[in-house]
N, C-alpha and C positions, 0 to 999 in steps of 0.2 A: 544493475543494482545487485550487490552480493552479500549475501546473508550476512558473513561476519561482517561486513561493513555496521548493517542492523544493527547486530549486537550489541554494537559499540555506543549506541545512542541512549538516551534515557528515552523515560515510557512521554514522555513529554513530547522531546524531538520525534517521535513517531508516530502519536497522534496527530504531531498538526503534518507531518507529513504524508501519512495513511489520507486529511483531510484534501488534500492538495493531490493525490493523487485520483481520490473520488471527484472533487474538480475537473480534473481533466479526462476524465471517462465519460463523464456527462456530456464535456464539451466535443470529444470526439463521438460519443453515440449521437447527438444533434448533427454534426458536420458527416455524418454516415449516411441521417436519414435525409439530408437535403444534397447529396450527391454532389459535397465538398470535399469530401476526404479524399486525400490522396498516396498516404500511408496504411492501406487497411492493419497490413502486421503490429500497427500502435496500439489498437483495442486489445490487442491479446496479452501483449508484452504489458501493458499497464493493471490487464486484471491481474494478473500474476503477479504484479509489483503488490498489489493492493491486498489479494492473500497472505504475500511473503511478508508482507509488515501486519499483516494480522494477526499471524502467525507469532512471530517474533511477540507481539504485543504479550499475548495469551499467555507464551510459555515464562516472562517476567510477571506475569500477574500469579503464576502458578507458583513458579520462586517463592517469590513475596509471599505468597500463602500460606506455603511451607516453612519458612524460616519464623515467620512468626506462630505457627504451630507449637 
């Protein structure tokens, strides 16, 4: 997932995808603790998904703050 890709979404597409990505952290931190998992690099790569859309979130909210300033 690459940042400008982010960019390119609204705050909309990003929250339900930030949502859907917290979905799938849960489901792999559960498939971690019952010694299902079989990708451990999944947990890492998806928190970091989950910050970089945070991220992204935050810096349009800051825009938006700004412009209407």
């Amino acid at each position: 997932m690459n940042a400008s890709d982010l960019r390119n979404k609204t705050p909309d597409e990003l929250r339900d995808q930030l949502k859907q990505l917290k979905k799938e952290a849960f489901n792999l931190r559960f498939q971690a603790a019952t010694s299902q998992l079989e990708n451990t690099a999944r947990i890492r790569a998806v928190r970091r998904d989950v910050a970089r859309v945070s991220t992204i979130l935050n810096q349009k909210a800051a825009e938006a703050a700004n412009t209407e300033a």
